[in-house]
C-alpha positions as CSV (number, residue, x, y, z in Angstrom):
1,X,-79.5,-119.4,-171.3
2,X,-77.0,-119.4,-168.5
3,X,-78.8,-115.6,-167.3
4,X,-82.2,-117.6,-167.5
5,X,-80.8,-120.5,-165.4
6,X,-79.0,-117.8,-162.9
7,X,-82.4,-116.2,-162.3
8,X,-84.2,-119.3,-162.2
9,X,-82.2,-120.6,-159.3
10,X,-82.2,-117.1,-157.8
11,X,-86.1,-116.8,-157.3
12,X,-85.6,-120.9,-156.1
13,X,-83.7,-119.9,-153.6
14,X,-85.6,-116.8,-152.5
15,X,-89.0,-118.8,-152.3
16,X,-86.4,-121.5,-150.4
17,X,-85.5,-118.7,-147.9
18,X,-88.9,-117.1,-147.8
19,X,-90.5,-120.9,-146.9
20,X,-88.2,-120.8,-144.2
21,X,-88.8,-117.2,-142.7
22,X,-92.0,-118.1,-142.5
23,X,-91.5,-121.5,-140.4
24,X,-89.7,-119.6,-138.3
25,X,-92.5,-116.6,-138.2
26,X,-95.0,-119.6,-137.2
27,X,-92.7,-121.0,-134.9
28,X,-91.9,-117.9,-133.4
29,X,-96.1,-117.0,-133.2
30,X,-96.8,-120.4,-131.0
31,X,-97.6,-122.4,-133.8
32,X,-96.4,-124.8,-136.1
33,X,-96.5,-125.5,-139.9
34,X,-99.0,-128.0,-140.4
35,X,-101.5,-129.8,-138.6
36,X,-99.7,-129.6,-135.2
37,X,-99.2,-132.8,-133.3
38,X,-101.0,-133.8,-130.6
39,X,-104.2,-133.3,-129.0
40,X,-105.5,-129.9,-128.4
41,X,-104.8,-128.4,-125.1
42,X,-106.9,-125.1,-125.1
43,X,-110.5,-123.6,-125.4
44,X,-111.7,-120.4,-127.3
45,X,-115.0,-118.8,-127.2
46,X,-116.3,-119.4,-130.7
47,X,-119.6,-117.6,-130.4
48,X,-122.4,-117.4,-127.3
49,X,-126.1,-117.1,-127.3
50,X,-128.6,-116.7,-124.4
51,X,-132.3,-117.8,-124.4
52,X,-134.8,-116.9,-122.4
53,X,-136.5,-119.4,-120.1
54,X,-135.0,-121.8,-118.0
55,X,-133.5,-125.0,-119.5
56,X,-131.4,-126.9,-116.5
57,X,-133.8,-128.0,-114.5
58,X,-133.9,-132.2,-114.6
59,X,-137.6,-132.0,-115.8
60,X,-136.5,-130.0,-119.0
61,X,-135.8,-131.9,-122.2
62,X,-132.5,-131.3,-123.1
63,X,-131.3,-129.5,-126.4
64,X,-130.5,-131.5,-129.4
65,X,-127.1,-131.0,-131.2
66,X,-125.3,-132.4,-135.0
67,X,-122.9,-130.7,-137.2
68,X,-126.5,-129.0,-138.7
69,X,-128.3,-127.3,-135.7
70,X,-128.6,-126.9,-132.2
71,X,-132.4,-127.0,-131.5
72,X,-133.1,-125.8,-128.0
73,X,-136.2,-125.5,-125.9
74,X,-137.9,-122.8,-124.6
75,X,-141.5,-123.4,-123.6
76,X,-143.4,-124.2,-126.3
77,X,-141.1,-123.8,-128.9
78,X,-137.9,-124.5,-129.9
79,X,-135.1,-122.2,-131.4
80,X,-132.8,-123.6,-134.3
81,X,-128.9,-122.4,-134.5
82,X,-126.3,-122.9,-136.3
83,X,-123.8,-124.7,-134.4
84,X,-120.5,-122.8,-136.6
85,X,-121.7,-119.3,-135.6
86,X,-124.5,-119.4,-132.9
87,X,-126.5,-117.6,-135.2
88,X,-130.1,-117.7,-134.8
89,X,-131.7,-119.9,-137.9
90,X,-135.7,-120.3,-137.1
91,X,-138.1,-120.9,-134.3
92,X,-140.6,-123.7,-134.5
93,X,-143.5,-122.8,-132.2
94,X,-147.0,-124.2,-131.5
95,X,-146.3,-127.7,-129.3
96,X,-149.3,-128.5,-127.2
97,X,-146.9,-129.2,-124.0
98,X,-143.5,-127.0,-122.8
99,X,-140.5,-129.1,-124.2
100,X,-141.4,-131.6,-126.2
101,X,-138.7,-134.4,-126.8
102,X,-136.8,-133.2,-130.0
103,X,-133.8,-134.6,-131.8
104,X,-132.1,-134.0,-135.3
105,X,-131.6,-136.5,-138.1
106,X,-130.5,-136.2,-142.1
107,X,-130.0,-132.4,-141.3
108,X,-134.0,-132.8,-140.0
109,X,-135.2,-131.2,-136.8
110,X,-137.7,-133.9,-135.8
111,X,-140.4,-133.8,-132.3
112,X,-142.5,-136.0,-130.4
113,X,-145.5,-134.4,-129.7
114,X,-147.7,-134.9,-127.3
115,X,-151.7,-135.1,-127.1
116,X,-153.6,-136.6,-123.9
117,X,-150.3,-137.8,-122.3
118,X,-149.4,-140.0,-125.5
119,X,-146.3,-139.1,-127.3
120,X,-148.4,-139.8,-130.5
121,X,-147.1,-137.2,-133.5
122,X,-143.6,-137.5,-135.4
123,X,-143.2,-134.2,-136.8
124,X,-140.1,-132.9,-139.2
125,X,-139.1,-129.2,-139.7
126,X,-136.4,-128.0,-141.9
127,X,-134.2,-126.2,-139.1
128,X,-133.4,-123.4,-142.2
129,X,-136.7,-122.2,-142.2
130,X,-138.8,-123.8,-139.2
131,X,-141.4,-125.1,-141.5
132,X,-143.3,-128.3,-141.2
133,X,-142.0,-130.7,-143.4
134,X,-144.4,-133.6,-142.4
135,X,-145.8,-135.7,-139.7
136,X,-146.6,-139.3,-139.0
137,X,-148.9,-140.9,-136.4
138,X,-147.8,-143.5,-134.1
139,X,-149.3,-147.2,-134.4
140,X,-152.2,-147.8,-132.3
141,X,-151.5,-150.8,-129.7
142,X,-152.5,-154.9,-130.7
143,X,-156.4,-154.4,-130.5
144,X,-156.3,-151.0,-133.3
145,X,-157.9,-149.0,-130.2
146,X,-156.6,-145.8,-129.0
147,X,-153.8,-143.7,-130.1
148,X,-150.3,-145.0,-130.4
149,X,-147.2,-143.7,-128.4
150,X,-143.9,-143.4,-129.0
151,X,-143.1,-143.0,-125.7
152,X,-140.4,-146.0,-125.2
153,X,-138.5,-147.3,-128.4
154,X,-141.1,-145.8,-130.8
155,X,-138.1,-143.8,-132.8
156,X,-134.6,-143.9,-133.7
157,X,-133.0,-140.9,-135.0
158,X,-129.9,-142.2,-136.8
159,X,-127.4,-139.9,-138.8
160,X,-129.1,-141.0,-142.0
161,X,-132.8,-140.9,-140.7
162,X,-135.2,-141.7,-138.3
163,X,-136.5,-145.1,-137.5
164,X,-139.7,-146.1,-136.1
165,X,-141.4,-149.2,-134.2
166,X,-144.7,-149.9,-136.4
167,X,-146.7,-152.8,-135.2
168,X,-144.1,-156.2,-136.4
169,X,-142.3,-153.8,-138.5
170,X,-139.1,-151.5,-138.0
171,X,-139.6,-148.6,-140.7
172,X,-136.9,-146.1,-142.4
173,X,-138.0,-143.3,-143.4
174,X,-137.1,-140.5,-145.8
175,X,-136.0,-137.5,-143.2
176,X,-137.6,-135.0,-145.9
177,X,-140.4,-136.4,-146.9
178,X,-141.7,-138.8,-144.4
179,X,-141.6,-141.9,-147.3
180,X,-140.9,-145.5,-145.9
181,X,-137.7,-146.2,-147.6
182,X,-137.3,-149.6,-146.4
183,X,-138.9,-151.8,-143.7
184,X,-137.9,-154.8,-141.9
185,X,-140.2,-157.6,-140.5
186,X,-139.8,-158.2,-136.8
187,X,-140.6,-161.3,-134.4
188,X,-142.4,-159.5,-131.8
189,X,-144.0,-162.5,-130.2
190,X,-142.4,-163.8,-126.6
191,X,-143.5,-167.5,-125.3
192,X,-142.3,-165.5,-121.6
193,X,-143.0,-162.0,-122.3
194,X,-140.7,-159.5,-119.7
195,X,-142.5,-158.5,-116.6
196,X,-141.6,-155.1,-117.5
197,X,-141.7,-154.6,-121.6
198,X,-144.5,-154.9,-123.4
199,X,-144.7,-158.2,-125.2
200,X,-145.1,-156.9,-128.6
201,X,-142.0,-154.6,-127.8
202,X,-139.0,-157.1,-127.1
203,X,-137.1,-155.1,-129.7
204,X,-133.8,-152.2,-128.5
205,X,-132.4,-150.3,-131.8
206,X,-129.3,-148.9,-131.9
207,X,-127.4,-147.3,-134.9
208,X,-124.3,-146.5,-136.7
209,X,-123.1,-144.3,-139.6
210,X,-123.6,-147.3,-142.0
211,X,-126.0,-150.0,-139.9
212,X,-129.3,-149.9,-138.2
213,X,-129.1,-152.3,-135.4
214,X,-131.9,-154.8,-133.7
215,X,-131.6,-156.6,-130.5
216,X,-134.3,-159.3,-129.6
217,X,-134.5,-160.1,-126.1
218,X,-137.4,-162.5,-124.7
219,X,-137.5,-163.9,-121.3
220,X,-135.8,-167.4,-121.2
221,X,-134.9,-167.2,-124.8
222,X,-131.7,-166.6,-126.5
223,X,-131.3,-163.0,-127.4
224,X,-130.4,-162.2,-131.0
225,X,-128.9,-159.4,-132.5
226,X,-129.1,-158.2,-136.5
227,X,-127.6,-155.6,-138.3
228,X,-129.7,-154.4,-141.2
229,X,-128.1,-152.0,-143.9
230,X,-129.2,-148.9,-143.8
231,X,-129.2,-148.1,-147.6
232,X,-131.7,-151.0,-149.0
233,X,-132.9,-152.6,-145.4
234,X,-131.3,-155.9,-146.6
235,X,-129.7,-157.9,-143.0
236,X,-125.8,-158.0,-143.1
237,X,-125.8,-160.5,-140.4
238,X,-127.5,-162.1,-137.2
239,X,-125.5,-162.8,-133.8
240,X,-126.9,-165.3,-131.2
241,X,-125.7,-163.4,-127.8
242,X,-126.7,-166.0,-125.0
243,X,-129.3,-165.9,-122.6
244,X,-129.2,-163.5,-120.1
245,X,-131.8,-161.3,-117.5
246,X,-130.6,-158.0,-118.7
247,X,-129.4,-157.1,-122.3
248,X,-129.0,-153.7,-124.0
249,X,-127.1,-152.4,-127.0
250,X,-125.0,-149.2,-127.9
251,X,-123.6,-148.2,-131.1
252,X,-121.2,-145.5,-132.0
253,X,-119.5,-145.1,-135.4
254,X,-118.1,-148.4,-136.6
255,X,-118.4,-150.0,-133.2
256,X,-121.1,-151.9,-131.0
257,X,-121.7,-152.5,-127.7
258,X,-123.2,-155.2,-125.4
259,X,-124.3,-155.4,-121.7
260,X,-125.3,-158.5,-121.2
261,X,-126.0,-158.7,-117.3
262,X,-122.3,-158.3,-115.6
263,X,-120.5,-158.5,-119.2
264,X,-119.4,-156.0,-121.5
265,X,-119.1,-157.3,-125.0
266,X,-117.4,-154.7,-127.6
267,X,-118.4,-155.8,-131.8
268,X,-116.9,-154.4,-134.9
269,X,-119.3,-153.2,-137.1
270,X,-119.5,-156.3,-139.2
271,X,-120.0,-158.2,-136.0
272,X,-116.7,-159.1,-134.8
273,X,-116.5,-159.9,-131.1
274,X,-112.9,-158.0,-130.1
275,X,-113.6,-157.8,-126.6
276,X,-115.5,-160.0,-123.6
277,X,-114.8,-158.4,-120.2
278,X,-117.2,-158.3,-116.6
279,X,-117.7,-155.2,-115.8
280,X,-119.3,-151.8,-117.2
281,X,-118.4,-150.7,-120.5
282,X,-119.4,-148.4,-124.1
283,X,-118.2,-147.8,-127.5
284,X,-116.7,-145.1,-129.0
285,X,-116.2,-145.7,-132.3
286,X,-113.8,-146.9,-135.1
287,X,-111.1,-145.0,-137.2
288,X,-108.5,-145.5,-139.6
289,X,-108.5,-149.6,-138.6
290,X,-108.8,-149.2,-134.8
291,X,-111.5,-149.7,-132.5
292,X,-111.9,-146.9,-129.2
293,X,-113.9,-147.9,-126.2
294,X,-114.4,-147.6,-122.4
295,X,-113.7,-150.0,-120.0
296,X,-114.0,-150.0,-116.5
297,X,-112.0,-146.8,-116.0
298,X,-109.8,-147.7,-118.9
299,X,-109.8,-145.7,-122.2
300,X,-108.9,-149.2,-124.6
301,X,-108.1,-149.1,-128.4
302,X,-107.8,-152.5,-130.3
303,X,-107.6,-153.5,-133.9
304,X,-110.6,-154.2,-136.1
305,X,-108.9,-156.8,-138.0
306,X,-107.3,-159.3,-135.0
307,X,-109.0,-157.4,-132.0
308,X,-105.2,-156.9,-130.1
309,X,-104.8,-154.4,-128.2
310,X,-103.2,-151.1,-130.1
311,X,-103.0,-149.0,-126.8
312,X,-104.9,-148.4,-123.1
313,X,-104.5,-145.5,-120.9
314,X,-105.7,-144.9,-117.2
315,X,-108.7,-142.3,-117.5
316,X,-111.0,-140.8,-115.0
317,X,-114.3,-142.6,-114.4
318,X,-116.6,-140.4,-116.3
319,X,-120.4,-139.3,-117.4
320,X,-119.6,-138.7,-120.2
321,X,-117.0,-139.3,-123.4
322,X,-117.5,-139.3,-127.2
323,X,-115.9,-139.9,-130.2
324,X,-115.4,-136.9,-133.1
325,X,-113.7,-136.2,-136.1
326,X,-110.8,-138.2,-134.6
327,X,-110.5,-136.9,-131.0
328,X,-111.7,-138.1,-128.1
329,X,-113.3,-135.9,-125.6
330,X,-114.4,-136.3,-121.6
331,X,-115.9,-134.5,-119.5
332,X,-113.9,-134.3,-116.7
333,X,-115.4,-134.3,-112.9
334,X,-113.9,-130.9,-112.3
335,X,-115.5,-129.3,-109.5
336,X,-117.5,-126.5,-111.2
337,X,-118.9,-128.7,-114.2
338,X,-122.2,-128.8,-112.8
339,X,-123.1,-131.9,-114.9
340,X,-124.1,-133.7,-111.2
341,X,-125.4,-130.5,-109.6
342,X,-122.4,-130.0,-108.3
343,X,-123.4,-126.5,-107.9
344,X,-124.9,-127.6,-104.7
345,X,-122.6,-129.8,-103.2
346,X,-120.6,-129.8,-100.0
347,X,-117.8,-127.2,-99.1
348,X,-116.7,-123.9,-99.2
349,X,-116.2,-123.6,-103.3
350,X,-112.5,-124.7,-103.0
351,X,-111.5,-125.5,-106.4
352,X,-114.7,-125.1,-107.8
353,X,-113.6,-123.5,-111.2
354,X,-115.1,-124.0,-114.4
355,X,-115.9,-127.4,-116.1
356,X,-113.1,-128.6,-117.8
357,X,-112.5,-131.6,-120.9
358,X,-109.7,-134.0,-121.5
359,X,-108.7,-134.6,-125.1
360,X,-107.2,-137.9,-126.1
361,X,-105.4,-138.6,-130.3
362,X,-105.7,-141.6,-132.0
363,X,-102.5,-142.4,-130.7
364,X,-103.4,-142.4,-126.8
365,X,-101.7,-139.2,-126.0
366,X,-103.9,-137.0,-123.7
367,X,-104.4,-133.6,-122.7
368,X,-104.0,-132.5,-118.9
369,X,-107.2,-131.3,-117.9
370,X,-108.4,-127.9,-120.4
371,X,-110.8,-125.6,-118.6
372,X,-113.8,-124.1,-120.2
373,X,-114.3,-120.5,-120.2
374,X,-117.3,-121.2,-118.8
375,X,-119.1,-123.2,-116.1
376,X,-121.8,-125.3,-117.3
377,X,-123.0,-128.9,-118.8
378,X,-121.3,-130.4,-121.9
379,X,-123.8,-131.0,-124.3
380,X,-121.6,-132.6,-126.8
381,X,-119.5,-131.8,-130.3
382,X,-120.5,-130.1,-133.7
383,X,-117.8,-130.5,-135.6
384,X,-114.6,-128.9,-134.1
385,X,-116.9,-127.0,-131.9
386,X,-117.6,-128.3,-128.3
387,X,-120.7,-127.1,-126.9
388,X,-121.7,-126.0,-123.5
389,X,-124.9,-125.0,-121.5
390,X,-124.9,-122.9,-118.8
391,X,-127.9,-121.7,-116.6
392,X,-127.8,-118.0,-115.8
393,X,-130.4,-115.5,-113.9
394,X,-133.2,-114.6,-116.7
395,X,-131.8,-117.5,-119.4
396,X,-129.6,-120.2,-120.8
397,X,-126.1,-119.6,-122.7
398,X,-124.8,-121.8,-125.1
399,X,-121.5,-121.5,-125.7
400,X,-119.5,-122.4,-128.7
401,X,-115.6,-123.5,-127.8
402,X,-113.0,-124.3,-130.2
403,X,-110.5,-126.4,-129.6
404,X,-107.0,-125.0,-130.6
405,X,-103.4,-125.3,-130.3
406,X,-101.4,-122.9,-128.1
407,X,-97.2,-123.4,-127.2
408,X,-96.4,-124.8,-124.5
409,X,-95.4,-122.5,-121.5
410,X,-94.8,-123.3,-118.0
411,X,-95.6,-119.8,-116.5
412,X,-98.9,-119.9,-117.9
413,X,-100.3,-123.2,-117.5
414,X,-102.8,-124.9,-119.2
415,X,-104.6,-126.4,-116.3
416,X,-105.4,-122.6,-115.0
417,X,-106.7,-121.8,-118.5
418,X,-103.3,-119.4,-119.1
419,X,-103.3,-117.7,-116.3
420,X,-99.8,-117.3,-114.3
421,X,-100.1,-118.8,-110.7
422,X,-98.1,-115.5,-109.6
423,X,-102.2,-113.9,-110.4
424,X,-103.8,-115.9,-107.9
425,X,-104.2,-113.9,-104.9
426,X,-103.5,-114.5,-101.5
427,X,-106.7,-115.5,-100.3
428,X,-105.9,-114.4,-96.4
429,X,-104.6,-110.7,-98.0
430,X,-108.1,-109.9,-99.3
431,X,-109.9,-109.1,-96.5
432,X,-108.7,-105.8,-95.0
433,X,-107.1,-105.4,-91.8
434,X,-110.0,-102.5,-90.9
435,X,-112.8,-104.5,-91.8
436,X,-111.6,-107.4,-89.5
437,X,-110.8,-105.2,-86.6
438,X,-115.2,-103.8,-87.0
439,X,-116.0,-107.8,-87.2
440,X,-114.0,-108.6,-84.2
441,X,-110.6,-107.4,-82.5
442,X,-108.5,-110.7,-82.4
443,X,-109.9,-112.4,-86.0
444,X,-106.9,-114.8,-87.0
445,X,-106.2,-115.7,-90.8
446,X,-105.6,-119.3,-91.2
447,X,-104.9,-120.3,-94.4
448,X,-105.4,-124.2,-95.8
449,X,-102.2,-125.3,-97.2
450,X,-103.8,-127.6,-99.0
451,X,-105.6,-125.0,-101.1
452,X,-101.7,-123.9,-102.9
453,X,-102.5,-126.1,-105.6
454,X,-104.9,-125.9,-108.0
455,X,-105.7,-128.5,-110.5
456,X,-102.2,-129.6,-110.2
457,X,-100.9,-125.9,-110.5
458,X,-98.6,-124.9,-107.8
459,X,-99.5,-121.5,-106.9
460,X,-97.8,-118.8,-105.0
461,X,-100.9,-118.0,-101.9
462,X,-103.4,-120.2,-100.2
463,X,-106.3,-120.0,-102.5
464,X,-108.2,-121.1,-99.7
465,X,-108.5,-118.9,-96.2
466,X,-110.7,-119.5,-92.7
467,X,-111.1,-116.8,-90.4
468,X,-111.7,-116.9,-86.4
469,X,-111.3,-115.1,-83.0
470,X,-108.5,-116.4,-80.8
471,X,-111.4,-116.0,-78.4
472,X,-114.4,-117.3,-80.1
473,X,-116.8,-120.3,-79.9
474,X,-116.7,-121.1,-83.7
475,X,-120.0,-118.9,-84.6
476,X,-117.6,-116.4,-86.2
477,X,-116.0,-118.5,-88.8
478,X,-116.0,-117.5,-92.0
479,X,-114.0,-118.8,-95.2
480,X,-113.0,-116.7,-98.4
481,X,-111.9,-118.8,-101.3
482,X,-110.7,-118.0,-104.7
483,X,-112.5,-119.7,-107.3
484,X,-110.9,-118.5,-110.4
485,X,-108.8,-116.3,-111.8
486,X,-110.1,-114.9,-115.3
487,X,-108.5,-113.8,-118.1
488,X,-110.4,-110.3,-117.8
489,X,-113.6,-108.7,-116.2
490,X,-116.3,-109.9,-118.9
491,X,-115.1,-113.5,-118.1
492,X,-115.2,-113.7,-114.5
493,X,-118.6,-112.5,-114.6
494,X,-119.6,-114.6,-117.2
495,X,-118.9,-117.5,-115.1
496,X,-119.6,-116.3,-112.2
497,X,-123.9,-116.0,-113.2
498,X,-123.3,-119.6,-114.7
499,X,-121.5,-121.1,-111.7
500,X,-124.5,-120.2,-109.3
501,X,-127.3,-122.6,-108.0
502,X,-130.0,-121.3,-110.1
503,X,-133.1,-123.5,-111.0
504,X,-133.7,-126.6,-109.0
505,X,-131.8,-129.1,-107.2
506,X,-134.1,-132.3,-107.8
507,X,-131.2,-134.4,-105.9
508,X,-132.7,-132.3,-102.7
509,X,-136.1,-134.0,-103.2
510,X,-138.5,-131.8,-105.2
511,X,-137.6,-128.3,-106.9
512,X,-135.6,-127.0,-104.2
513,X,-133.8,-123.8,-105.1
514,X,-130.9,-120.9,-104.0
515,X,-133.0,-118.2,-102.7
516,X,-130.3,-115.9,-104.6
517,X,-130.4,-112.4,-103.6
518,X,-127.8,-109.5,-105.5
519,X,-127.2,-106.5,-103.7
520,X,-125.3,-105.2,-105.7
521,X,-123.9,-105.9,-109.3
522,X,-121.8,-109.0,-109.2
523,X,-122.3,-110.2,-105.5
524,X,-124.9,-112.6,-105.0
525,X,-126.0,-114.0,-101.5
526,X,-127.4,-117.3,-101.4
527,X,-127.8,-120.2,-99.5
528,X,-127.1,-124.1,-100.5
529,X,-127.9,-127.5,-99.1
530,X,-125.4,-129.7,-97.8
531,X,-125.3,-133.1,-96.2
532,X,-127.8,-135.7,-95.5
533,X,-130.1,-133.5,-93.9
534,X,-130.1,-130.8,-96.8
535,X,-128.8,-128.1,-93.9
536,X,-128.8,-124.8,-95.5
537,X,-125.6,-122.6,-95.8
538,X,-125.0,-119.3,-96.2
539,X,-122.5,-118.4,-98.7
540,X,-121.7,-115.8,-101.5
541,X,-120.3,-115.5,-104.6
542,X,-118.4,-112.3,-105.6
543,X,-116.7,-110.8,-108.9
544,X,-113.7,-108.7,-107.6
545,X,-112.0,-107.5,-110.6
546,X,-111.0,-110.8,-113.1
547,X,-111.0,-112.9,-109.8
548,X,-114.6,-114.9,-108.7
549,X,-114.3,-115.2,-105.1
550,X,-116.1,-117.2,-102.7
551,X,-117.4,-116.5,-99.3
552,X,-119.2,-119.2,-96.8
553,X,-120.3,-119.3,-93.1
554,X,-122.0,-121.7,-91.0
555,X,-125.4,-122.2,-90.9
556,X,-128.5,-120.1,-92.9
557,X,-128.6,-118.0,-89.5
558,X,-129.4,-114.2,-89.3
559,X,-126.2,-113.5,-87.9
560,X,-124.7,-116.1,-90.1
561,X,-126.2,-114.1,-93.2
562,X,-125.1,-110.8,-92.3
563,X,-121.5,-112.0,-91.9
564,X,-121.8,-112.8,-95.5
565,X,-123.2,-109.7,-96.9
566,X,-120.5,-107.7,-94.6
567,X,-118.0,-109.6,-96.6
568,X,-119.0,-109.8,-100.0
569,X,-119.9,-106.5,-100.1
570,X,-115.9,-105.7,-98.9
571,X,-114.9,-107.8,-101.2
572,X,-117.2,-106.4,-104.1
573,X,-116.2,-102.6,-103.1
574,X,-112.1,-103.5,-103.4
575,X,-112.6,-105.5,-107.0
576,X,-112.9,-101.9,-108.5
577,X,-110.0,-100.9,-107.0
578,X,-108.1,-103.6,-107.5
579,X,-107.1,-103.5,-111.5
């Protein structure tokens, strides 16, 4: 017995001891036992994919993204992946129009089609297999004449299933088989009808996880706003909002939203008002008892059941921010993140690195800025994965990033995506002595202090670097900039194609593109607009080794455009030299 007990205790105490060699092991690796506290503060490539066909311009329907599928469209069709792996599920094809709107819904891939510019046809398609699972006419107008549209409010695609506007009916439907599962009898008649809206239209739908939601809004009347369930159909409960000339409403999980003119109103999802402030404002969502929104540029929290504040923080004023699985992400207005077209904006690509999201817990703590690997458009989340687009030369990549945990470490920061500042280069020290002397025999390197931090980062060099002749009139200027500096080869040029002006600038007035010329592998020449008169610039963008450098000059001249080329190509030679 005692021997038994003896041994007993003996493997106790080695599983003790081998429990603790391995919290050490994890320690030691960067991580932690556990679910590791905080928010995440880096990005992994997860998986990539690349279609063919352009997707960025602003004309393009964007891609449609859940935790089931990414549907994206090219042309006249529209590929299905699997958001986990970026693996390639189906392609739907045969749409009478390029792009036609899309969305998903009940793990449904559901579009619009179009037929003599009506948006008239709901069709579903299992995204496993591409095949038609049904389709549904839209409701002709008042008078039974002509085709219907669902052009504006004509469907909802909810989490649980799509919604559509039927005549004085709001209809749910059964995302796999097209049955109504439940309707709901609507007051579509306005004493005032809006200038604008169709009278038999006054309706805005909104949803949540849990709630299909109907605002009524007639002019001169008192708008009303009803929250149906969306299991049976049966109304939950009716607000009366006020009278006001514009009204709209948004919905994220277990929270609402209300504009009403200059007001922001923010609603728990049974219709508790927690929050009346001026000013602009949208939900986020709900969890664990605590309601997330923005306000102003505020990030709030409050709680559900007395609407008090639990937390604010400062926050940058942004396009974008959603609530998932917990975490909340933004997209950041890092230079780079072309969400704005900043692609084509102003300067000389100082600081123009890749996109970049903040990440905020439940409990307020944020994440510095975390650069993607990539530049490029946030598209949103499916489930841990972020997802980004990114417009390259012959096709789109979508990206897959992961959010992770990585151990602190000052030398390798995370605002420069883990690279030591001590890589940067010295932007002045990459243009050779002998190259300057053939430009010009007194070119002075004048580097921009300004430019020796980067996103915060102290760095070691200018990043940033004009160059002149002491005896010049200013037509010799030229500036070479470092971008970024990559973790290897494969990712510098990887951003590099994504970070370029392809496609259309609509900002510009009309499709106005790059004119992009490559002379040679990883060098492109191109011009951009800048300023109120859209003056073209010549400019370059170069992969020298891991680094993406930039290289700008005055005006789209001849002599302007050579300087470039001369340049870039320097530049281009030494990257193969210099690793």
């Amino acid at each position: 017995m005692a021997r038994r007990r003896a041994r007993t205790d003996l493997r106790a105490a080695g599983a003790g001891l081998l429990v603790v060699v391995l919290l050490v092991l994890l320690v030691g690796d960067g991580r932690t036992a556990g679910k590791p506290s905080g928010p995440p503060n880096t990005l992994e490539v997860a998986w990539s994919y690349v279609t063919t066909g352009r997707a960025l311009d602003a004309r393009d329907v964007p891609p449609a993204l859940s935790d089931d599928a990414l549907a994206v469209p090219v042309g006249r069709s529209v590929r299905v992946l699997d958001p986990r792996s970026g693996q390639l599920l189906s392609i739907v094809n045969g749409f009478a129009e390029e792009s036609p709107d899309l969305g998903l819904s009940g793990g449904v891939l559901f579009l619009v089609d179009t037929q003599n510019h009506f948006k008239d046809t709901l069709r579903a398609y299992d995204p496993a297999t591409g095949r038609e699972l049904w389709h549904r006419r839209a409701a002709p107008g008042p008078d039974g004449k002509g085709a219907g549209d669902f052009a504006i409010g004509g469907v909802l695609l909810a989490g649980w299933g799509p919604v559509v506007m039927d005549g004085d009916r709001a209809l749910a439907l059964d995302p796999r088989s097209g049955a109504v599962r439940w309707n709901v009898r609507l007051d579509t008649h306005c004493a005032k009808p809006h200038p604008y809206v169709d009278d038999l239209d006054p309706y805005q739908i909104a949803a949540t996880s849990t709630r299909l939601l109907l605002l009524r809004h007639c002019t001169d009347e008192t708008a009303e706003l009803q929250a149906v369930d969306e299991r049976d159909g049966r109304s939950v409960w009716r607000k009366r909002l006020g009278r006001g000339k514009y009204i709209s409403v948004s919905a994220a999980d277990g929270a609402l939203g209300v504009r009403m003119d200059d007001d922001f109103r923010l609603l728990t999802e049974s219709g508790e008002e927690i929050l009346r402030q001026a000013g602009f404002g949208f939900p986020l969502g709900e969890e664990q008892g605590v309601v997330y929104a923005g306000v102003g540029q505020k990030l709030r929290a409050f709680r559900a059941d007395t609407g008090k504040p639990a937390w604010k923080r400062a926050r940058p004023l942004t396009s974008l921010a959603f609530m998932k699985d917990g975490l909340i992400v933004e997209d950041t207005s890092t230079d780079g993140s072309y969400s704005g077209d900043v692609r084509w904006s102003v300067g000389d690509a100082a600081g123009q690195g890749p996109g970049a999201s903040t990440f905020v817990d439940l409990d307020g703590h944020r994440t510095a800025s975390v650069p993607w690997p990539v530049a490029g458009t946030l598209l949103g989340a499916s489930g841990e994965l972020l997802v980004v687009r990114s417009e390259e030369a012959k096709g789109t990549r979508y990206t897959g990033l992961r959010p992770e945990h990585r151990a602190k470490d000052a030398a390798r920061p995370i605002a420069l995506g883990g690279t030591e500042p001590r890589h940067w280069p010295d932007a002045c020290g990459l243009v050779d002595a002998e190259l300057l002397s053939e430009l010009a025999p007194d070119y002075l390197a004048l580097p921009e202090k300004r430019s020796r931090t980067m996103h915060g980062v102290r760095l070691p060099h200018p990043s940033v670097c004009r160059f002149a002749t002491e005896s010049g009139d200013g037509s010799d200027v030229f500036s070479v900039t470092v971008r970024w500096a990559a973790p290897d080869v494969t990712a510098a040029r990887t951003y590099a194609a994504s970070a370029m002006p392809w496609g259309c600038a609509p900002s510009l007035g009309g499709c106005v593109t790059a004119e992009i010329e490559e002379p040679r592998s990883g060098a492109w020449l191109y011009t951009y607009r800048t300023g109120l008169e859209s003056r073209p610039v010549a400019h370059a963008t170069v992969v020298s080794g891991r680094y993406v450098l930039g290289v700008a000059a005055g005006e789209d001249e001849p002599a302007h455009r050579a300087l470039v080329r001369r340049v870039a190509l320097h530049l281009s030679e030494r990257g193969g030299r210099r690793e």
